[in-house]
Residue frames as qw, qx, qy, qz and C-alpha x, y, z in Angstrom:
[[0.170, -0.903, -0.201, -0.340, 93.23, 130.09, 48.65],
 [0.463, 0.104, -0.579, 0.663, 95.80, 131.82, 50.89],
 [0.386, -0.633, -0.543, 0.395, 95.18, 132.91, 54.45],
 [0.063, 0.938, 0.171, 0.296, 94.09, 136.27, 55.00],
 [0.536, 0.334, -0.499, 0.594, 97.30, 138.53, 56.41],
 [0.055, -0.469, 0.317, -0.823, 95.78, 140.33, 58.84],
 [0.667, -0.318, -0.637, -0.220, 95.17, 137.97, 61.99],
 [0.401, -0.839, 0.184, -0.318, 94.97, 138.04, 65.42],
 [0.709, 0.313, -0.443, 0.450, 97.96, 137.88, 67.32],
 [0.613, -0.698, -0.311, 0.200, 99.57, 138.17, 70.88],
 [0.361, 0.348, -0.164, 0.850, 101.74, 141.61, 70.28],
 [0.384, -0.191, -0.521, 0.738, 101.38, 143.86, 72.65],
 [0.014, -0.886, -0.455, -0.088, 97.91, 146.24, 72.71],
 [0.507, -0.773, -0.051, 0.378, 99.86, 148.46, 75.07],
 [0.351, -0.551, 0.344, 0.674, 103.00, 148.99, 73.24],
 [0.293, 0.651, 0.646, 0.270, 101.21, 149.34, 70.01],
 [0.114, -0.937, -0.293, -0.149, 99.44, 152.57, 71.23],
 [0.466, -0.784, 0.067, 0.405, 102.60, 153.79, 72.97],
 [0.598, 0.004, 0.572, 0.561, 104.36, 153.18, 70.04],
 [0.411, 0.667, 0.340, 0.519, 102.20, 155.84, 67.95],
 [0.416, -0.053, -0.156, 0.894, 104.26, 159.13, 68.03],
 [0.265, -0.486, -0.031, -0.832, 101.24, 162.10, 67.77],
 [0.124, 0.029, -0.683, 0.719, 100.82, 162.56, 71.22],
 [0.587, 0.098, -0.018, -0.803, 96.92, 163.63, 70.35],
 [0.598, 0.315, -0.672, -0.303, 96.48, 160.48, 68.32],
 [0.521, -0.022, -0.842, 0.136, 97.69, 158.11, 70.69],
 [0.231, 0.092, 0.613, -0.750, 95.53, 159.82, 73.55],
 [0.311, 0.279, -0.531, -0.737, 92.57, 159.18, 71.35],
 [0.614, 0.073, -0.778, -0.114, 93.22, 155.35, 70.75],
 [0.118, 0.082, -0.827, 0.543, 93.78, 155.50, 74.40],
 [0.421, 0.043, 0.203, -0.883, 90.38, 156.97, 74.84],
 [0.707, 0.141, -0.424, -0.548, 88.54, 154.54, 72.14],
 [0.335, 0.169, -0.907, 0.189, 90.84, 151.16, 73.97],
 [0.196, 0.130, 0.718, -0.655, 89.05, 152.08, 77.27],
 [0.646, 0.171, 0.157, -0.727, 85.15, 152.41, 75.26],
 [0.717, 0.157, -0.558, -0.386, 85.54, 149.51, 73.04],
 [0.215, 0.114, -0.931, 0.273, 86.69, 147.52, 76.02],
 [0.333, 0.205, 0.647, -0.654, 83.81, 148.45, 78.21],
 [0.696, 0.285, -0.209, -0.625, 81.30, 148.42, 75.17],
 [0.737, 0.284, -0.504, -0.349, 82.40, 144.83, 74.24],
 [0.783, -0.510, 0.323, -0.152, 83.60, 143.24, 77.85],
 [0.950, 0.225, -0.017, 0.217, 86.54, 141.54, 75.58],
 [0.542, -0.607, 0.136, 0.565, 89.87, 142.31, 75.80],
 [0.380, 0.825, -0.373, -0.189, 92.18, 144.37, 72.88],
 [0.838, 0.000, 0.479, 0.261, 94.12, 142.25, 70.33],
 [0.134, 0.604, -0.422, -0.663, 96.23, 143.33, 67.95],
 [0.822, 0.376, 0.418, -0.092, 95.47, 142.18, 64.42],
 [0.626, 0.703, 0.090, 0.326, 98.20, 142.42, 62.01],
 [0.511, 0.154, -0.142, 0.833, 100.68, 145.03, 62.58],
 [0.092, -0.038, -0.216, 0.971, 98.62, 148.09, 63.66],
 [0.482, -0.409, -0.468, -0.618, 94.61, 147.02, 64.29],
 [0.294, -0.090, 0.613, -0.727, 93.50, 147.35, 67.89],
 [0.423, -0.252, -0.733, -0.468, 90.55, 144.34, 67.70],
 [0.582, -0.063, 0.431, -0.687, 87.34, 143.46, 70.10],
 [0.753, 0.134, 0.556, -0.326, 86.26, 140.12, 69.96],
 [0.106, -0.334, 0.823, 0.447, 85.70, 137.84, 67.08],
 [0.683, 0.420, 0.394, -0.449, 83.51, 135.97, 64.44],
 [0.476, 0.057, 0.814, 0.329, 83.46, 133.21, 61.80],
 [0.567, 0.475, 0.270, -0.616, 82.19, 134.34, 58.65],
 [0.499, 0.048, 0.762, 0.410, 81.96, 132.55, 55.51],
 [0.310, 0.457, 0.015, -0.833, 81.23, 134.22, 52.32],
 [0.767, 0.453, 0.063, -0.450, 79.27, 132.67, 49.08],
 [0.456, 0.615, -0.641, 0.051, 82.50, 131.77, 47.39],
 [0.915, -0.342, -0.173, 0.128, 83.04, 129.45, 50.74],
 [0.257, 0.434, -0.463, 0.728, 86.55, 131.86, 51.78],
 [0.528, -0.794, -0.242, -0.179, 85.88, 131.77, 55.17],
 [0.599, 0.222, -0.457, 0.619, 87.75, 132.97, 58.09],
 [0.498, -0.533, -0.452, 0.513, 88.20, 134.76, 61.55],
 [0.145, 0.556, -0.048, 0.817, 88.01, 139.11, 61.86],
 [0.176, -0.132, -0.606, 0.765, 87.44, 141.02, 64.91],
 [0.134, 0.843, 0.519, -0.047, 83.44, 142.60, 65.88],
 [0.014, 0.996, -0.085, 0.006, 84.90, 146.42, 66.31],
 [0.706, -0.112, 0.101, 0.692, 88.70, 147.68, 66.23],
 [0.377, 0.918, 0.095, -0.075, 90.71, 150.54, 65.38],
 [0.865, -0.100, 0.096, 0.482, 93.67, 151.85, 63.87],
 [0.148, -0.706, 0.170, 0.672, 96.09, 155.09, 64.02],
 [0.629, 0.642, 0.224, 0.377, 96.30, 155.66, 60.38],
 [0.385, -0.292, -0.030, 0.875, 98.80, 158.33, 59.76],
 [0.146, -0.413, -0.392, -0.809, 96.06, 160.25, 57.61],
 [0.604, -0.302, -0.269, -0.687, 93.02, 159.38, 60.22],
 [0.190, -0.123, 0.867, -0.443, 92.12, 157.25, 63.06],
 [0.419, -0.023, -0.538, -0.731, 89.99, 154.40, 61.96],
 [0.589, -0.102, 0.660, -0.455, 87.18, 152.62, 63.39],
 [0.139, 0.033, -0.954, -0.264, 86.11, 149.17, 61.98],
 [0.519, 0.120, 0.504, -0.680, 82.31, 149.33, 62.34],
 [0.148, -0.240, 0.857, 0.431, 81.55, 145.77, 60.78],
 [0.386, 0.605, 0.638, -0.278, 77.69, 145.77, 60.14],
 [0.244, 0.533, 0.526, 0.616, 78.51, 148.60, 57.70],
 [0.148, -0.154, -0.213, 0.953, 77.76, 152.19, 58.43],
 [0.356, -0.252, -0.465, -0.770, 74.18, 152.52, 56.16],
 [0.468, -0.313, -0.826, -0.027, 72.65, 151.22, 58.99],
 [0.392, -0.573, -0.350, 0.629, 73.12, 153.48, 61.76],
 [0.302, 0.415, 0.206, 0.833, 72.54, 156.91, 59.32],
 [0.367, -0.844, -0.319, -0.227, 70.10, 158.15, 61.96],
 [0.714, -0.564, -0.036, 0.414, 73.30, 158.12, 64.57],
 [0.670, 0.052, 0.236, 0.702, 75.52, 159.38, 61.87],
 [0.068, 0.789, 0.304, 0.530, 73.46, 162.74, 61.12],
 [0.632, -0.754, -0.122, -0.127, 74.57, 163.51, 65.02],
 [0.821, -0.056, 0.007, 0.568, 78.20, 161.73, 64.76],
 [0.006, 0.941, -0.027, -0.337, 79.82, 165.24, 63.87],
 [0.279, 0.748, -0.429, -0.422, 82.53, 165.58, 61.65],
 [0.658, -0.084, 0.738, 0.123, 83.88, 162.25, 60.03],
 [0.577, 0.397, -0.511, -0.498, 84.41, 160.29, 56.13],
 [0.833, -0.110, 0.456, -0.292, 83.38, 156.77, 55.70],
 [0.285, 0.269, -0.841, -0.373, 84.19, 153.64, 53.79],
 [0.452, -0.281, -0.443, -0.722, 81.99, 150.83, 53.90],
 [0.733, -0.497, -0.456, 0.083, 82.61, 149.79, 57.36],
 [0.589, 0.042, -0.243, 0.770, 85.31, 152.10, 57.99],
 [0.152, -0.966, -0.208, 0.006, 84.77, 155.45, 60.03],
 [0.666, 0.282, -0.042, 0.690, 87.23, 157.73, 59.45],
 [0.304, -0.914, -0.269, 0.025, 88.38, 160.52, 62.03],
 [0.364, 0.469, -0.380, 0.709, 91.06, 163.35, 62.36],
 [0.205, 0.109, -0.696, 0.679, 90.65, 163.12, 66.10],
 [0.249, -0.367, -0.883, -0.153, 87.72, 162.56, 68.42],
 [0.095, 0.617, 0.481, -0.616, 86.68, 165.74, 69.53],
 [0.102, 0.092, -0.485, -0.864, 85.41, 166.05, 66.04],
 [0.420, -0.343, -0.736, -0.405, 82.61, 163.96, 67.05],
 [0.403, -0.534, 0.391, -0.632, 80.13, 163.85, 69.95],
 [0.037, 0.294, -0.928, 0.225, 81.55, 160.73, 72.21],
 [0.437, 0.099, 0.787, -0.424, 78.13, 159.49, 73.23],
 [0.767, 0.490, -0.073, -0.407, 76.68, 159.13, 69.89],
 [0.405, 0.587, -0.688, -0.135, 80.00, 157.27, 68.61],
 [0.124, -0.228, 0.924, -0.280, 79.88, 155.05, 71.86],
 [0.612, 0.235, 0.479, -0.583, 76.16, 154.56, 71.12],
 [0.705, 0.538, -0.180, -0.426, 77.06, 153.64, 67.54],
 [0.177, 0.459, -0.871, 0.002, 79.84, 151.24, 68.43],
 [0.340, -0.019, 0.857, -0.387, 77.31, 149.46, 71.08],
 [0.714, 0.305, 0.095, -0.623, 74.74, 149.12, 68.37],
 [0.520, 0.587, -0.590, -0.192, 77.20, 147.49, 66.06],
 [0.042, 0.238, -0.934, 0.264, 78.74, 145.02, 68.40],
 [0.649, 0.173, 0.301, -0.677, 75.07, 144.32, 69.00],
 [0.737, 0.499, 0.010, -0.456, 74.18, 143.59, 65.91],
 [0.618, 0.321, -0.666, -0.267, 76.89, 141.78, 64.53],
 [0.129, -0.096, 0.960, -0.231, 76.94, 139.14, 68.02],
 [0.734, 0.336, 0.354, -0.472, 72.82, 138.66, 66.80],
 [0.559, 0.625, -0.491, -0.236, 74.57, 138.05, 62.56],
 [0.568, 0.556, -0.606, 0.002, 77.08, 136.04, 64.06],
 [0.832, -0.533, -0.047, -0.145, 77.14, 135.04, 67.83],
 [0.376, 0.685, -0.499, 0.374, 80.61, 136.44, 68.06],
 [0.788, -0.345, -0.399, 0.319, 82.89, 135.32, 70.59]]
């Protein structure tokens, strides 16, 4: 089995975000860096080349692959600015009827910029998650 590519690593959070060139975009991230920090008391890690993680957690799936991923995270896409909400989104559809504009994947929230949504529902939907997966997993 090979190792998964995208791991955490000790680049630079900071020059990451400075690094992304829409000036909107990378206020944003800035915005999301400061909630996921306070939502998750952990510092930002980069994962890979251009994921902004929160914490961490072992999971093993059925197959026995196991490995290491972050609880919450995002990343500038150049299409979207994603969020990594790892419980899965079907959970939280009561929050999401409120979220305001947005497309999903199945953990993935997908935003063209965050005053499409309304900030205290998103921050309420990030703290549910991080919740839920340190009960799943007893994240670190």
């Amino acid at each position: 089995m090979s190792d998964l590519k995208t791991q955490e690593n000790d680049a630079s959070v900071d020059d990451f975000i400075a690094s992304v060139e829409n000036e909107a975009r990378r206020q944003d991230c800035l915005k999301l860096l400061s909630m996921m920090k306070r939502i998750t008391k952990k510092p930002a890690k980069m994962w890979g080349t251009s994921i902004v993680g929160f914490g961490s957690y072992h999971y093993t799936y059925k197959s026995g692959r196991s490995g290491d991923w972050f609880v919450t995270g995002f990343s500038p896409r150049t299409r979207d600015l994603t969020l990594y909400i790892m419980p899965g989104l079907e959970k939280y559809a009561a929050l999401m009827e409120t979220l305001g504009k947005y497309k999903t994947g199945k953990s993935c929230l997908y935003l063209k910029r965050l005053s499409d949504v309304d900030l205290d529902v998103l921050e309420a939907l990030i703290a549910r998650s991080v919740m839920d997966m340190q009960e799943m997993y007893g994240c670190r």
